[in-house]
N, C-alpha and C positions, 0 to 999 in steps of 0.2 A: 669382434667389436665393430659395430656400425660407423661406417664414416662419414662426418658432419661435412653434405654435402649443402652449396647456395637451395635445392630445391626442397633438401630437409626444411633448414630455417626458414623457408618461407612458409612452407608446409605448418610450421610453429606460430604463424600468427607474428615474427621478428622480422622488423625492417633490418637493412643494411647495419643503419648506424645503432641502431637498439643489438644486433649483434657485436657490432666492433664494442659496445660498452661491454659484454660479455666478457672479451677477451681481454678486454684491460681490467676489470675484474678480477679474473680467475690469474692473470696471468701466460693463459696456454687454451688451446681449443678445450671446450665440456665436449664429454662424451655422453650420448644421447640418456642418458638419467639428468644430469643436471642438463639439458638443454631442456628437457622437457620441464623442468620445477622452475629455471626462468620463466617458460614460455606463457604456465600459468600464472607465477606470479605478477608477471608485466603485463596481461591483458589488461584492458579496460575493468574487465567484471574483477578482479583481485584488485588492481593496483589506481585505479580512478584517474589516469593519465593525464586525461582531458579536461577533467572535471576538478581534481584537486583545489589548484588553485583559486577557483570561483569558492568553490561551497567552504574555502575557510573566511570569506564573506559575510555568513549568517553567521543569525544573532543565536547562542546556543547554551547561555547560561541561564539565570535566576535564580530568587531563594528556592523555590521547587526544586530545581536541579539536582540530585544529586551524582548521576553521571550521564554525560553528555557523549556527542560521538567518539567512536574509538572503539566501545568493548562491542559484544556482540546485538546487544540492544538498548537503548537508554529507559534511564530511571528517573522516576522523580516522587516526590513525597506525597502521603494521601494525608498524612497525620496518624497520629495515635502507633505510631514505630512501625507503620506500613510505606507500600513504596508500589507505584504498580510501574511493568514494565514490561515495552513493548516495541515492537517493530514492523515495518510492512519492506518490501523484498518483493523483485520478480523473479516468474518462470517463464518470460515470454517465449524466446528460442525455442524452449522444450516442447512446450504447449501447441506450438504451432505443426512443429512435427510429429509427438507423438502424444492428443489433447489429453487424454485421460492420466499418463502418466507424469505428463509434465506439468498440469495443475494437482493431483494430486500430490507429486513430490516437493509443489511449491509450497503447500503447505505443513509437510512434513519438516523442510526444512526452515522455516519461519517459528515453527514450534519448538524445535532445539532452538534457535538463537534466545527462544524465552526462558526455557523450563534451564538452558546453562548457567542460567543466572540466576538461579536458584529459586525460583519464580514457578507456581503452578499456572498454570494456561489456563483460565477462567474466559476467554472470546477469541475466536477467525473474526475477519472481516476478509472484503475480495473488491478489489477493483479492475475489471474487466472492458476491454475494448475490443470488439469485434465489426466486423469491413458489413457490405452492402448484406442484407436479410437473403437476398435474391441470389446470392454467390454459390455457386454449385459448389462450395466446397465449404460453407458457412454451418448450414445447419449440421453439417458432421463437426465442425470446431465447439460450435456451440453446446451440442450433448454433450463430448467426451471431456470437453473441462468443465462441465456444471458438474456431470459422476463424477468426476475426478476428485473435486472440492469436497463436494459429500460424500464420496467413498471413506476418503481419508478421511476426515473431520470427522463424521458420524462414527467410524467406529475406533475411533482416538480416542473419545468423550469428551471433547471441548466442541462447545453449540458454536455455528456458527452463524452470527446474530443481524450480520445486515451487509452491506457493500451496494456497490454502483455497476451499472452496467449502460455503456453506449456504444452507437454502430457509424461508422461511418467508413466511406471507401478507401483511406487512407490507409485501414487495417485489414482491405482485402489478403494482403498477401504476408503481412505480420501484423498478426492479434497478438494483446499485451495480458499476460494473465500477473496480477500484482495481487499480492495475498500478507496478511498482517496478523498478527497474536498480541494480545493483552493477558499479560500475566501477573500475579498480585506476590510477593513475601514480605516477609519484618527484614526492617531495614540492617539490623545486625546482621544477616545470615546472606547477605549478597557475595555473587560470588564472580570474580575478576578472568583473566586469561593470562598474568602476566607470568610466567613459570620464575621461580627462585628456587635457593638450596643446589647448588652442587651435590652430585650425587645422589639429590632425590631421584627415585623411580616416576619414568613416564608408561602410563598405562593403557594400554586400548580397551574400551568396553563395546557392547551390542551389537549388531551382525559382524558377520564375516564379509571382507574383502573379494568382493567379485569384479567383473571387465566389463560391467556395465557405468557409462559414464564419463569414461575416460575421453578426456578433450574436451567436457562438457564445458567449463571455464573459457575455451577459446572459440568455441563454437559459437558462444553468447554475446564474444566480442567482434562476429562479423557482422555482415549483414548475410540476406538469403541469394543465391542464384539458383539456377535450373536444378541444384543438386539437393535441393531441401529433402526427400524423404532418405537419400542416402547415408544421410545423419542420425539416422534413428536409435545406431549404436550409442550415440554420445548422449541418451537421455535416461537418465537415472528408473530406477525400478523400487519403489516402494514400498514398505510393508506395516500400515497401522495397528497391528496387532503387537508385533515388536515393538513399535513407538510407543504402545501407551507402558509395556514393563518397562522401557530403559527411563520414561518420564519417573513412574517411581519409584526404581532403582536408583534413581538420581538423585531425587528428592530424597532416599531413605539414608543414602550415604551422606549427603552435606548436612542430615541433623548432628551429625557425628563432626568432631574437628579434622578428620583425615585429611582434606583437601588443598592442594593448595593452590593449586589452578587447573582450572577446565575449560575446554574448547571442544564445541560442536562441529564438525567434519562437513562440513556443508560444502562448496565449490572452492572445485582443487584437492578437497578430500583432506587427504594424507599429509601433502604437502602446506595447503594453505595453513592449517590447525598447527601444525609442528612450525611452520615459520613466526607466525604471527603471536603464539605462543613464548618461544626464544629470543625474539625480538623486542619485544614489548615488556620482558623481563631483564633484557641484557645479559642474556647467558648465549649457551651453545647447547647443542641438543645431538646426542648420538643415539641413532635407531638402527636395531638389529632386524633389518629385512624379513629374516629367516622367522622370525617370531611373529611376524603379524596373520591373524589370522584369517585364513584363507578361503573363498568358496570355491575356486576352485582351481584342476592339478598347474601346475607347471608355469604360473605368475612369475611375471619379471619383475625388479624392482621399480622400473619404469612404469608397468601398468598399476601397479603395489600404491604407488606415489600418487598418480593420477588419476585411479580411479575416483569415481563418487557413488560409490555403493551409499546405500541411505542405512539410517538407524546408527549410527557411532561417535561415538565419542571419544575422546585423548584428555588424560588429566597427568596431570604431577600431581603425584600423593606424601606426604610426610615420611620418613622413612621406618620401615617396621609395620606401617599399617598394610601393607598387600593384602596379609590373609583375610582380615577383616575386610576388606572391600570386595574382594573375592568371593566370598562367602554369601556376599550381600548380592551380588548380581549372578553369580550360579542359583540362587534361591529364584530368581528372576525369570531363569532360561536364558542368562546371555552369556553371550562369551565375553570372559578376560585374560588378559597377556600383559604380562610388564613385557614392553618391546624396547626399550632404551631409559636413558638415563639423563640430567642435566649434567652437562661440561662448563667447564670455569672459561670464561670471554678473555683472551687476550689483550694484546694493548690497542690492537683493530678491530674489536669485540668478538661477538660469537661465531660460532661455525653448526653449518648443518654438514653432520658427518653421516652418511648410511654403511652399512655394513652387509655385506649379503656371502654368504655359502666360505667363510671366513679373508672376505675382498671388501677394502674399502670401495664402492660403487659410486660415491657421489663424497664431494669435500669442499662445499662453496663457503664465502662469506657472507652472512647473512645480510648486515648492512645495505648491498647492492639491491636484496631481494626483498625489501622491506620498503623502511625509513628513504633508503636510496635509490629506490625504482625511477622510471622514467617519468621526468614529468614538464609536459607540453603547456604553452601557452598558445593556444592554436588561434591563424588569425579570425577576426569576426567585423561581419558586417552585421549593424543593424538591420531590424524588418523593416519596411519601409512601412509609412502611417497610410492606414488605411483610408480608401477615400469614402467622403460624406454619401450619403445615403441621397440619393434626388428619387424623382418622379415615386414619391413611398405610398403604395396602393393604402385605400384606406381598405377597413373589413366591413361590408356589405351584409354578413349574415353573423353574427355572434356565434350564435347555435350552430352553423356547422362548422365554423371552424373550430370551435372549441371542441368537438366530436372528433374531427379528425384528428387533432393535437391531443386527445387523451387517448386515441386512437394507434397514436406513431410510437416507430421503435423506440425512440429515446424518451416517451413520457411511458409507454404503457405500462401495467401492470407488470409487476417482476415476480408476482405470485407461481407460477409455474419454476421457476428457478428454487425461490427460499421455500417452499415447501418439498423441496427435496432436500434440504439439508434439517438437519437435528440442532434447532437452535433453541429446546429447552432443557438438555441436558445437565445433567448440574442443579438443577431446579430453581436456580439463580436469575434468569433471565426476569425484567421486568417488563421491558419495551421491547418484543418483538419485530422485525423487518416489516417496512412500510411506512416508517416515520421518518423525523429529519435525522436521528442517531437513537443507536440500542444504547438500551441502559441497563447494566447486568450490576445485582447486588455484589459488596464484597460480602463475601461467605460470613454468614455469625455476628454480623455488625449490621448497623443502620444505611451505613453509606453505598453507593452505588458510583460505578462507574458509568459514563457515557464516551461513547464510543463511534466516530461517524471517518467516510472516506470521501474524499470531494475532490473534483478535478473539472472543468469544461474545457476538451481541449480546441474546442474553435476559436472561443476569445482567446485563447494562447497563441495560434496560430495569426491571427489575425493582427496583435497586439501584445509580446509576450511578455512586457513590464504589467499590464494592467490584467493580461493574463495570470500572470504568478499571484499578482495579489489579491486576485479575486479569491482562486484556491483555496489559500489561505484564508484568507475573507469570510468562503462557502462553509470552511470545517469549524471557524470560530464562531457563526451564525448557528448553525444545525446542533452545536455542543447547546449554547444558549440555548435553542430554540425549548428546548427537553429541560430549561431549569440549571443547568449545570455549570460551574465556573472551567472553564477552559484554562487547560494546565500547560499542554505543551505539544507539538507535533512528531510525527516520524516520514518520512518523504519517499519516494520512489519517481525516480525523474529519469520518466521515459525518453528521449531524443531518438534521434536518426545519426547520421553519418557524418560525426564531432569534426571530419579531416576538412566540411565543403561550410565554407566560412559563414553562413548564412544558414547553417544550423548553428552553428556554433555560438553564431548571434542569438538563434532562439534559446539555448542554453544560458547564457549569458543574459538577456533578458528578464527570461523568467525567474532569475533567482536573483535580479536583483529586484524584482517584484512582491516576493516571496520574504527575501529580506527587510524590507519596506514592512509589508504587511506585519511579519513576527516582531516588530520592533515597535509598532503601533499600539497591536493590540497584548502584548508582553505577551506572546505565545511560541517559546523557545522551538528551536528544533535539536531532538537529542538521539535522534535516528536517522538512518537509512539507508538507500543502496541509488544507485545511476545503472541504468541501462541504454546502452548509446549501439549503434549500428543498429538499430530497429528498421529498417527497408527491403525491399524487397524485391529483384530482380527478376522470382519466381513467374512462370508462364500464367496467367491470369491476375497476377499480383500487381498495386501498384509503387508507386516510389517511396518514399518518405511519409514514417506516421506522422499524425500531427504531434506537434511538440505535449507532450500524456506530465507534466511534474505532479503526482498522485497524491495527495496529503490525508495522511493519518491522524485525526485528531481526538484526544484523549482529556473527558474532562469532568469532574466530581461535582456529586451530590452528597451534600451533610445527611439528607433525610431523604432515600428513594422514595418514600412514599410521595415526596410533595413534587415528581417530575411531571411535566406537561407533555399532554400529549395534540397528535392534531386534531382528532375529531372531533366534530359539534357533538356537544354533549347532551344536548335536548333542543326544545322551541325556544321564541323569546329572548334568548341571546344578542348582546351588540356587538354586530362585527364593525372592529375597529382596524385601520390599517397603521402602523405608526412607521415614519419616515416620511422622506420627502422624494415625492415619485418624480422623474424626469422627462421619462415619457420615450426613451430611446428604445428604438429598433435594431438595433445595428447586431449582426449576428443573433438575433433571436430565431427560437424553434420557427415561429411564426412565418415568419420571413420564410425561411429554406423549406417548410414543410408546405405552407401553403401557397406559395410564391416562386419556389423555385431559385431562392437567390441566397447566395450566402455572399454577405457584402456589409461593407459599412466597418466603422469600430465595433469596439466591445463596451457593454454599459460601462461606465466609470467609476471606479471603486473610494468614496472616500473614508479613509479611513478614520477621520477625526468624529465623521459623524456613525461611523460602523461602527463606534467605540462608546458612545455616546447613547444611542438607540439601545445599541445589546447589555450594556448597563443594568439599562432603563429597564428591559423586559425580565431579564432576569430577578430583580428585586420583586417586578410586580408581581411573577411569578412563584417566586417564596412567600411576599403578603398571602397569597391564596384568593387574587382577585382573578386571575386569569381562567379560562375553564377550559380552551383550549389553543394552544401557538402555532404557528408555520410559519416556517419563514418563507421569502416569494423568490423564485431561481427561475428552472428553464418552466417554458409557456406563460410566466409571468403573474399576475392577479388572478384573473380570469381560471387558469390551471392550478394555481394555489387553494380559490375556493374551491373549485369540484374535488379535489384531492382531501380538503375537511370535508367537504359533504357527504362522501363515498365512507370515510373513515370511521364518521360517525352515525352513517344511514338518516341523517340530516338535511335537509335542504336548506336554501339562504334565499331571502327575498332582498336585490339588489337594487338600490335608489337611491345612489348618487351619482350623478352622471358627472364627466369630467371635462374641462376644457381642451383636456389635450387631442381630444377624439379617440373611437371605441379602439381601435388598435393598438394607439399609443397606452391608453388608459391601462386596457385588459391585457395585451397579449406582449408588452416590452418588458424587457427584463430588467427594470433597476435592479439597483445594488441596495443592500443596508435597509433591506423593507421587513416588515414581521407583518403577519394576519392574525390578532387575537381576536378572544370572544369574553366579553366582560357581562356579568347579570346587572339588572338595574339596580340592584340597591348598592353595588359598586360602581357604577360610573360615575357618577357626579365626582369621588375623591380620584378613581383612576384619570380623569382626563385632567382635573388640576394639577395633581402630581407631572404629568404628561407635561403639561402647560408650563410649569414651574422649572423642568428641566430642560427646557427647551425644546422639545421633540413635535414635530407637527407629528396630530392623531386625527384622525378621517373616518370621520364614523361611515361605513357605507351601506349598513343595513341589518337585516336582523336573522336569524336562523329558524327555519320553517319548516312545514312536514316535508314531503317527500320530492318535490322539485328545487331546481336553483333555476331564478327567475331575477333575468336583468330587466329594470325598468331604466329604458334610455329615452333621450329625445327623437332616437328615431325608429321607438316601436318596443314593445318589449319581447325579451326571448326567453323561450319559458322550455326546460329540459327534466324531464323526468328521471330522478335517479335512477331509475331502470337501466334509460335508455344511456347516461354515460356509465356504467358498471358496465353494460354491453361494449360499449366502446373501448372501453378502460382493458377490458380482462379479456379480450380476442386475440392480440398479437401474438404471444407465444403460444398458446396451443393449436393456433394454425399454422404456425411458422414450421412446428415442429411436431406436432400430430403424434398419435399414440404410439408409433412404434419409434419413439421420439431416440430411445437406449441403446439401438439397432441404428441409428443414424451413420 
């Protein structure tokens, strides 16, 4: 037997006093099986230490709601006894060490947290952050988790329909791979985690247990030093061919009543699913080691526990059903094992008992490993406010600077990415990547879901109250922009290193931002995951990402036919801007791409009138006045129009000049702006109605053949669609050239 030495425990990811809880626990020193099922349970990535107490903060109910955080993904109602349901989740750590595996198995696992819920997987989305283009070790990040996404995704058969992608040096040394699922069932047939029945049978289904993975849970909750590729062990090994039988293995068993609760094996494996499980039911849980099935010889119960072998699942079945569930996943190719049993909770409630080679091996209280884990109020300094922006260059050339900004990493084309993934699978998709949000039909009905990922983490950085709410702000905007009422979000909140108070402030910050915002605009949050120690020690690597809080946002169409899209739809069009533009630079693309500064605040987000505007567009956009939307983000007006003109093989002839001058006008990023395109025999009622509900509308001009042409006062500038498509669609296939797979 291994003796629980101080350099074991630390080895575990256990402070001092997070072990002395142990012992007052158990009673007596764990021997290394339970040290190791604490060690996962109380990381960060299991038990949310850090973060707990903040995110019971948010706002997380509504009448939509119908389950909020807690199971493995949140629900909410479409109508007509449907429910979609969905989640976003990272694989940063993984990703970073081993790219192709560890974004492929990020999205293998975001798929179980759907399809467990008895949910078919109908969209991927991906949010991604990657460090400087020029990083000798980038363009290898960057192929092996784009494969990766589409490896898996593509031959799963769920499209995968849109996401975000930015670079900044912050992720030189940890890039954040953040991946999401939207899954749709009837709202009767949802399916929970919380195990009951004593005596029911616990089951294991789909691969076998192998040693790949194990510690991946605490691996997630450090940060990186010099030892990052020595991790490699600890990153899970995928297999989408499996995934897509256990998906409807799963689905074929829960048309049947057998079930009584299910749990996907995602991080910590073994151990997370069987606690979380017990817990959340109030029973006890005994597992027969020796039963679970194995890839390979001579497994200890310890690696049995914590591995994370991908593709499996743990269910409690009603009693008597075995064969029949058996039958149902050997039909599949997968493996099943009843491997334990529910036990009846004493008067200190349940116990995780294992059992191995006829020894009890492990005999905690769950309580501790649960409900009672550690849980930190760590100290936090606010960010300090940014200071105001002085000596602000004006822009001198419209034309090339809007070249280089359709030009730049963060605006350019992402076509070389989403056309490596199979995002019309299904044959569902309506809105393909390149707009503000995918809009994928629900199967055999009218309606459509929309679907978008939004994050800027410089205003977070900069500002993380007005950053959070932007976020949220961005995914409520982009739902609207596509026609669609905005239901509800799922979050993934990237940090750095929860213990150095001034992270911890950006944490804090941005979810009371965030909060703010969902409370605004009634856009719940009923999902998600925190991933904290995201920095990087590593030799080429820098310190702390920027503050990444990733927002999933999820939001319905009665009629997909009537969604909006952005491109100009023909000549003769009036481009109208609606909102009240401010004219702020502060953190814009503009500023740091053609200027060199990242500096200032972040635009200002009000939400009274962000509520007010999206309203507004969306009605106008069911009347069937609008022809085409966009809402206005990073590069501001200016990159908003090329972006419809590109879309639609349209050009715009621009003529209204602005008091604020050409940089403030074109290239700042207010908040809460839309770009529609209205025909004339609808404008005269679209700007009343405008008028009527308060919303200033700015007509700037009209849509033309094949140029976009600013008329200013000081000259005009005149861009050939050729020439921004050239601009627009060069950054990744030189970044990453043909033998881009081989990277």
């Amino acid at each position: 037997m291994t003796q629980i030495t101080p350099q074991i425990v630390a080895e575990h990811g256990l402070s001092e006093d997070e072990y002395a809880r142990v012992l007052a626990a158990l009673g007596r020193e764990p021997n290394l099986v339970e040290l190791g099922i604490f060690s996962v349970m109380w990381s960060e990535h299991c038990s949310y230490k850090s973060s707990r107490i903040h995110l019971k903060k948010l706002p997380t109910t509504g009448p939509q709601v119908i389950c909020g955080p807690g199971e493995n993904a949140g629900v909410v109602d479409i109508g007509d006894g449907q429910a979609a349901i969905f989640k976003m989740e990272s694989h940063n750590h993984p990703s970073y060490i081993e790219p192709y595996q560890g974004a492929a198995t990020g999205v293998g696992g975001i798929l179980r947290d759907v399809f467990t819920m008895g949910a078919r997987p109908i969209a991927n989305m991906n949010a991604l952050r990657f460090g400087r283009p020029d990083h000798p070790r980038m363009r290898h990040l960057i192929a092996g988790v784009v494969h990766g996404i589409g490896g898996y995704g593509n031959c799963v058969g769920v499209p995968t329909v849109g996401g975000e992608v930015n670079f900044h040096p912050a992720y030189d040394g940890n890039i954040l791979v953040n991946a999401m699922t939207v899954g749709v069932a009837d709202t009767d047939r949802i399916f929970y985690s919380a195990a009951s029945g004593v005596g029911n049978p616990i089951v294991y289904v789909g691969s076998k247990t192998g040693r790949d993975g194990i510690h991946g849970a605490t691996m997630a909750s450090a940060d990186f030093g010099e030892d990052a590729e020595e991790k490699r062990p600890t990153v899970q090994v995928g297999d989408p061919f499996t995934e897509k039988l256990l998906i409807e293995a799963c689905l074929e068993l829960m048309a049947s009543d057998a079930i009584v609760a299910i749990q996907d094996m995602g991080a910590a494996g073994l151990t997370s699913s069987s606690v979380e499980m017990a817990s959340k039911g109030g029973v006890g849980i005994e597992l027969i080691m020796d039963d679970v099935p194995q890839r390979e010889s001579g497994m200890t119960p310890y690696e049995m526990m914590l591995s994370e072998s991908q593709e499996r699942m743990l269910m409690v079945l009603k009693p008597g059903r075995e064969a029949e569930a058996e039958a149902i996943f050997r039909k599949w190719e997968l493996d099943f094992a009843v491997i334990g049993r529910v036990t009846e909770a004493g008067p200190d409630g349940g116990r995780m008992v294992l059992k191995w080679q006829g020894d009890t091996v492990c005999d905690i209280p769950l309580g501790p490993l649960a409900d009672d884990a550690p849980l930190y109020d760590r100290p936090h300094v606010p960010t300090p406010p940014a200071k105001a922006l002085v000596d602000i260059p004006e822009c001198a050339d419209l034309r090339a600077d809007l070249l280089a900004l359709m030009a730049s990493p963060d605006i350019a084309s992402r076509r070389w990415i989403w056309e490596q993934y199979d995002h019309m699978v299904g044959a569902d998709t309506v809105q393909r990547p390149g707009g503000d949000a995918a809009v994928v039909r629900v199967h055999g009905t009218g309606k459509a879901l929309a679907i978008t990922t939004d994050c800027t983490p410089r205003y977070c950085f900069a500002d993380p109250v007005e950053g959070g709410k932007q976020a949220v702000a961005e995914a409520w905007r982009n739902l609207t922009a596509v026609g669609a009422t905005p239901l509800a979000i799922t979050n993934c909140l990237n940090f750095a290193n929860p213990q150095r108070p001034e992270i911890m402030g950006q944490i804090v910050g941005c979810l009371e931002g965030m909060g703010d915002a969902c409370r605004a605009l009634d856009f719940p949050i009923v999902s998600g995951n925190v991933s904290l120690y995201n920095e990087s020690k590593a030799t080429g690597g820098g310190s702390a990402i920027l503050p990444t809080p990733a927002i999933g946002g999820v939001g319905l169409l009665a009629d997909w036919s009537k969604s909006a899209t952005i491109g100009f739809k023909g000549t003769g069009d009036v481009i109208i801007l609606l909102g009240a533009r401010r004219g702020d630079l502060g953190q814009s693309l503009w500023l740091r791409e053609l200027h060199g500064r990242e500096e200032g605040p972040p635009p200002r987000v009000d939400l009274a009138a962000e509520k007010l505007v999206g309203d507004y567009v969306r009605a106008a956009i069911a009347s069937g006045q609008v022809t085409a939307c966009h809402d206005v983000s990073d590069g501001g007006i200016a990159v908003a129009l090329a972006e419809m003109a590109l879309a639609g093989g349209h050009g715009a002839l621009i003529n209204a000049p602005h008091p604020l001058g050409v940089a403030a006008s074109y290239f700042a990023e207010d908040q809460g702006l839309y770009i529609v395109t209205v025909q004339d025999a609808a404008l005269l009622d679209f700007l009343l109605h405008a008028t009527d509900a308060g919303i200033e509308a700015e007509p700037l001009g009209r849509t033309i053949a094949s140029r976009l042409i600013f008329e200013l006062n000081q000259g005009d500038f005149a861009i050939p669609l050729d020439d921004l498509r050239k601009a627009h669609e060069g950054f990744f296939p030189q970044l990453m050239g043909e033998d881009a797979a081989l990277a």
